[in-house]
C-alpha positions in Angstrom: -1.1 -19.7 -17.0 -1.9 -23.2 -16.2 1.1 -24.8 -17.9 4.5 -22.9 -17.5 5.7 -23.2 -21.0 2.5 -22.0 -22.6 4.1 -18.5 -21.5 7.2 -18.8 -23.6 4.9 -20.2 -26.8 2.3 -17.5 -26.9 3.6 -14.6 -24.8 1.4 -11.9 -23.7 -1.4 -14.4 -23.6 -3.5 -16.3 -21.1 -4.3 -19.6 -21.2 -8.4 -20.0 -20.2 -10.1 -23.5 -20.0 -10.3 -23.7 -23.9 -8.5 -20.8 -25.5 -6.2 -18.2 -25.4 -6.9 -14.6 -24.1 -4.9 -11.6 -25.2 -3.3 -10.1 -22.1 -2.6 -6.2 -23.0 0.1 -4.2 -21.8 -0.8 -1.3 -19.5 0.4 0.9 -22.6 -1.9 -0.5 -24.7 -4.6 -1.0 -22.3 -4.1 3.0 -21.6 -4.4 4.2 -25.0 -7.7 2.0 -25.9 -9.2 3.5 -23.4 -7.8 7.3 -24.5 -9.6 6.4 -27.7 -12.6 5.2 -26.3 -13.3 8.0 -24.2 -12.7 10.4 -26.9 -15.0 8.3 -29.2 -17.3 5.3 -28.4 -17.7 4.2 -32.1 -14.0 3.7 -34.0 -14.0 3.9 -37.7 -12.2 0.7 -39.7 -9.4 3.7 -40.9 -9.1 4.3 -37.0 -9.2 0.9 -35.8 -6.3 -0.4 -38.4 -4.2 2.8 -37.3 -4.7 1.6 -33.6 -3.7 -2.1 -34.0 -0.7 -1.0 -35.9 0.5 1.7 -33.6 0.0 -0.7 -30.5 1.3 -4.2 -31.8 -2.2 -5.5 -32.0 -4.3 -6.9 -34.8 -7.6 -5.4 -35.9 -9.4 -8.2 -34.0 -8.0 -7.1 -30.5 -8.9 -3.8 -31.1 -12.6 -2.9 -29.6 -14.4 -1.3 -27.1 -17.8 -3.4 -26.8 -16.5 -5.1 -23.5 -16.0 -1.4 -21.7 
């Protein structure tokens, strides 16, 4: 984090030269990758199940960067 109180105003997050990167918990990091070796390709159903069971939107849950 290059500024200390970016921690406290977006939490979970790290700050890169022009954005904002999700950081993900080692639970969810461990249960994307459950899913991803039981299936490379998620459905939408799937994928909206996932970001909901894990805290995460539909937009943080993929696999095309394994």
């Amino acid at each position: 984090i290059n500024n200390p109180s970016d921690y406290f105003l977006f939490p979970g997050k790290t700050r890169t030269k022009d954005k904002y990167r999700v950081v993900y918990s080692d639970q969810q990091r461990l249960e994307l990758e459950k899913e991803f070796h039981y299936s490379r390709y998620i459905t939408i159903r799937r994928k909206a199940e996932l970001a909901n069971s894990l805290g995460l939107s539909e937009r943080q849950v993929r696999f095309s960067q394994w």
